[in-house]
N, C-alpha and C positions, 0 to 999 in steps of 0.2 A: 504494500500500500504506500501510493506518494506520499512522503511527509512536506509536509511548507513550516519554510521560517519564523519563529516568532519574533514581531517586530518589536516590539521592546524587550526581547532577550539581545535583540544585534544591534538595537541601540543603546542598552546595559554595557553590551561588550565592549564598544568604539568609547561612551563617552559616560561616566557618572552622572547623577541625575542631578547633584549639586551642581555641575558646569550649568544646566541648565537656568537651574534658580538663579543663578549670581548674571546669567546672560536676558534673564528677562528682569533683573531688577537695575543693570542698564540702561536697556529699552525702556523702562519707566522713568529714569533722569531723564536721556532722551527727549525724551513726550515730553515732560516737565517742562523741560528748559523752551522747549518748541512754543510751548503752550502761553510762553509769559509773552505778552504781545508789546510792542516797541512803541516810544510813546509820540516817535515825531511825528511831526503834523503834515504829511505828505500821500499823495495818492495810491505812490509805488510800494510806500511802507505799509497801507492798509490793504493794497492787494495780498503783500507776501507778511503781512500778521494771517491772513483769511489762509493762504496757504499753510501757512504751519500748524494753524487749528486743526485742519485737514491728516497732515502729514501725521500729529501730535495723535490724534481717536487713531486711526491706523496702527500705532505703534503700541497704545493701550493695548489694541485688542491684541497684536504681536505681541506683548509683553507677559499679557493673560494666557493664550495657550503656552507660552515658554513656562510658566509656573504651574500651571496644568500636568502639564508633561512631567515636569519635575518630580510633582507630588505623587502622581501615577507611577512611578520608576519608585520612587522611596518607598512607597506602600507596597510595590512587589519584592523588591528588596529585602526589605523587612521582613516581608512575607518567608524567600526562601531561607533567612536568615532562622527566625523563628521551626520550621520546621526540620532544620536540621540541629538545633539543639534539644528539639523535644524528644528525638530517638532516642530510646534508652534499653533496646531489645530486639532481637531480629523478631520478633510478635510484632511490635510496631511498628517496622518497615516493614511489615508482609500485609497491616493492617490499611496501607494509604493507599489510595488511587495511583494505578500506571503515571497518568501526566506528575501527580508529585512523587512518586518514586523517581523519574526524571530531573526535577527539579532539583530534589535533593543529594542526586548523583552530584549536578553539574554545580551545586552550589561549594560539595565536600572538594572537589576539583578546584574549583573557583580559589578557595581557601588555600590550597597548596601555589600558588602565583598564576594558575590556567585562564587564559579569557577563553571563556564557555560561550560557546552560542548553542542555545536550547532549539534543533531543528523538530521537535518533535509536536504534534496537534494535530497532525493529516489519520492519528486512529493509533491504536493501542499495538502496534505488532506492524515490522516492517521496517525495511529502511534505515538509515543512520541517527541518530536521538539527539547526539551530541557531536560537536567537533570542538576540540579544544588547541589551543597553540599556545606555547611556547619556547623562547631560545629556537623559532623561526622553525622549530618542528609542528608538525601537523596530526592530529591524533585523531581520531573519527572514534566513537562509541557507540556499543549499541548497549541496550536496556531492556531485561524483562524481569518484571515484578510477580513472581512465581511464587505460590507459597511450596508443593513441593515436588512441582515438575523438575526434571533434570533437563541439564541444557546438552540436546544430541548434537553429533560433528556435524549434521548437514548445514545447521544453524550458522557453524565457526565458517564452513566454507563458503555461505552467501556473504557473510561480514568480510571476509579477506577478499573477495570479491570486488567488493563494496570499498574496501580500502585502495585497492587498486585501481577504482576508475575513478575516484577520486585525488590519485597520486600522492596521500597521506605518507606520512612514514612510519606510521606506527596503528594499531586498533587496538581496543579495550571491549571486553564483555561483559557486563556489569548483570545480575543476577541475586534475585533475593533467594533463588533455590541453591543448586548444585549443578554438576558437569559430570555426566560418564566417563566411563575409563578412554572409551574412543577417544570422544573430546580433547580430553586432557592431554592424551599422546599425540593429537592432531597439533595440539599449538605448541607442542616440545620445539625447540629452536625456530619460531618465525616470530616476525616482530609481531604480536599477540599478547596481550594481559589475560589471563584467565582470572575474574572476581566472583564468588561466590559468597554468598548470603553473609557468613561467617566472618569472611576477610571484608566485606564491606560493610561492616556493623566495627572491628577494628579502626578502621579508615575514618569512620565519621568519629569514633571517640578521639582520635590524635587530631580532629582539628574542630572539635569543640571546646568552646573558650571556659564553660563551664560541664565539663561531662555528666551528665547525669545517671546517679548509680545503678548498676546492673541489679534486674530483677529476675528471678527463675521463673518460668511459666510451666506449665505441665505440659505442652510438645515442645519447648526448647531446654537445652539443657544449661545451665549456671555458664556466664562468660567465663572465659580466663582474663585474670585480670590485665590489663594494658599497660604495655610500660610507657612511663611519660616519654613523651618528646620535648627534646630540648629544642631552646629556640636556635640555637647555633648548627642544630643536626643537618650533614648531609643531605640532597633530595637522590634514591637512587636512580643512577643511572638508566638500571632495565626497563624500569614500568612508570617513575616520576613519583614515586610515594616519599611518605617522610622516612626517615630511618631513627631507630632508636638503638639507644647502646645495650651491645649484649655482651657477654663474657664466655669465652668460649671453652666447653668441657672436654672434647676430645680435641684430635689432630695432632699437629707438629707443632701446637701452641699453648697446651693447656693454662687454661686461669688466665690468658691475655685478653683484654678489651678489645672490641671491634664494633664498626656501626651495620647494623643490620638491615634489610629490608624489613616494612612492619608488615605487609603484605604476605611473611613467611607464613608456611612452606610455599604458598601460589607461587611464590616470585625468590629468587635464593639471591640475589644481589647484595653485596656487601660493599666495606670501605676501610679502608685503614684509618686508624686513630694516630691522627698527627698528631704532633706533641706540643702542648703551648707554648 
């Protein structure tokens, strides 16, 4: 199914909705200064006073949808702001409507330095959801808000697909269920993010500003607790997640610190711990 743009997800992306405000409270000096009429006593002055009266309501009303707009953008803002600090369970991301499981994919994103453009509203199933950019890579996502459907390989081959006619360098499958064994070995070595319910219930507590405590539910089982992230951490390499520090038990290093993917085991990306 076609998906279409949302326009104020791509005008979120390009420009803050405060640029707005502060550009239509301009435009009202503007209009102000238009609007004060000149006092000499001349014919050409009472034409171009009559003129600026003109110019001056025009610019009101340009000044008015510029604050409009503004307001509209903040209050969506807010919006996916709020919903992604409410998640406190994969029960309650399993519990939200398809379009805000999107939303709050692209917001957790959003959060990690991504400008998100939200392509999804053409229906619940289909198509790219998300494209994300940064450091001039290009990331295409797809979404499905599943409570506990498993995600089959046909799925991963339309997305790769999909990434390729799009010329992206990278895709992400975001999922509140799971992935078959196929799946799974299908995206072993391609640029692919495999996310599941689990690891994306992880992802929104490292970039919630306030996490709210894990609760057990009787079909989910108790989180493991999350390790904080540091604000100086790493983003890894493989997938763009944050990383948090872990200590490692076995190898050729035991008991040495390292920065880990949080997205482990989906993503195994690591990092050396430089030295201050």
């Amino acid at each position: 199914m076609a998906k279409r743009v949302d326009a104020s997800d791509m005008v979120l992306a390009i420009v803050p909705w405060w640029v707005f405000s502060i550009a239509g409270v301009i435009v009202f000096i503007i209009a102000w200064a238009l609007s004060v009429p000149q006092k000499t006593p001349d014919v050409y002055v009472a034409i171009g006073n009559g003129l600026n009266v003109i110019i001056s309501m025009f610019l009101n009303i340009v000044g008015g949808i510029l604050e409009l707009l503004a307001l509209i953008l903040l209050v969506k803002s807010l919006g996916q702001r709020a919903l992604l600090e409410s998640q406190y369970s994969l029960e309650s991301i399993r519990n939200i409507s398809w379009q805000q499981f999107e939303q709050l994919v692209g917001e957790a994103y959003r959060r990690q330095g991504y400008t998100v453009i939200v392509t999804g509203g053409g229906g619940a199933d289909g198509g790219v959801d998300l494209v994300l950019r940064r450091n001039d890579r290009l990331t295409v996502v797809q979404c499905k808000r599943w409570k506990t459907r498993q995600i089959k390989v046909n799925l991963l081959y339309e997305l790769l697909g999909v990434m390729t006619a799009n010329h992206a360098d990278a895709c992400i499958f975001v999922t509140s269920g799971t992935y078959t064994r196929d799946a799974l070995a299908f995206a072993e070595g391609k640029p692919m993010t495999l996310v599941d319910g689990e690891a994306l219930l992880r992802l929104i507590r490292t970039v919630q500003t306030a996490p709210v405590p894990v609760t057990a539910s009787p079909t989910v089982a108790p989180a493991r607790a999350v390790p904080v992230v540091s604000p100086t951490a790493p983003v890894c390499a493989k997938c763009g997640a944050a990383m948090v520090l872990r200590t490692a038990k076995k190898g050729p290093n035991p008991g040495e610190q390292f920065w880990g993917c949080a997205n482990y085991p989906r993503c195994r990306g690591t990092h050396a711990v430089t030295a201050p």
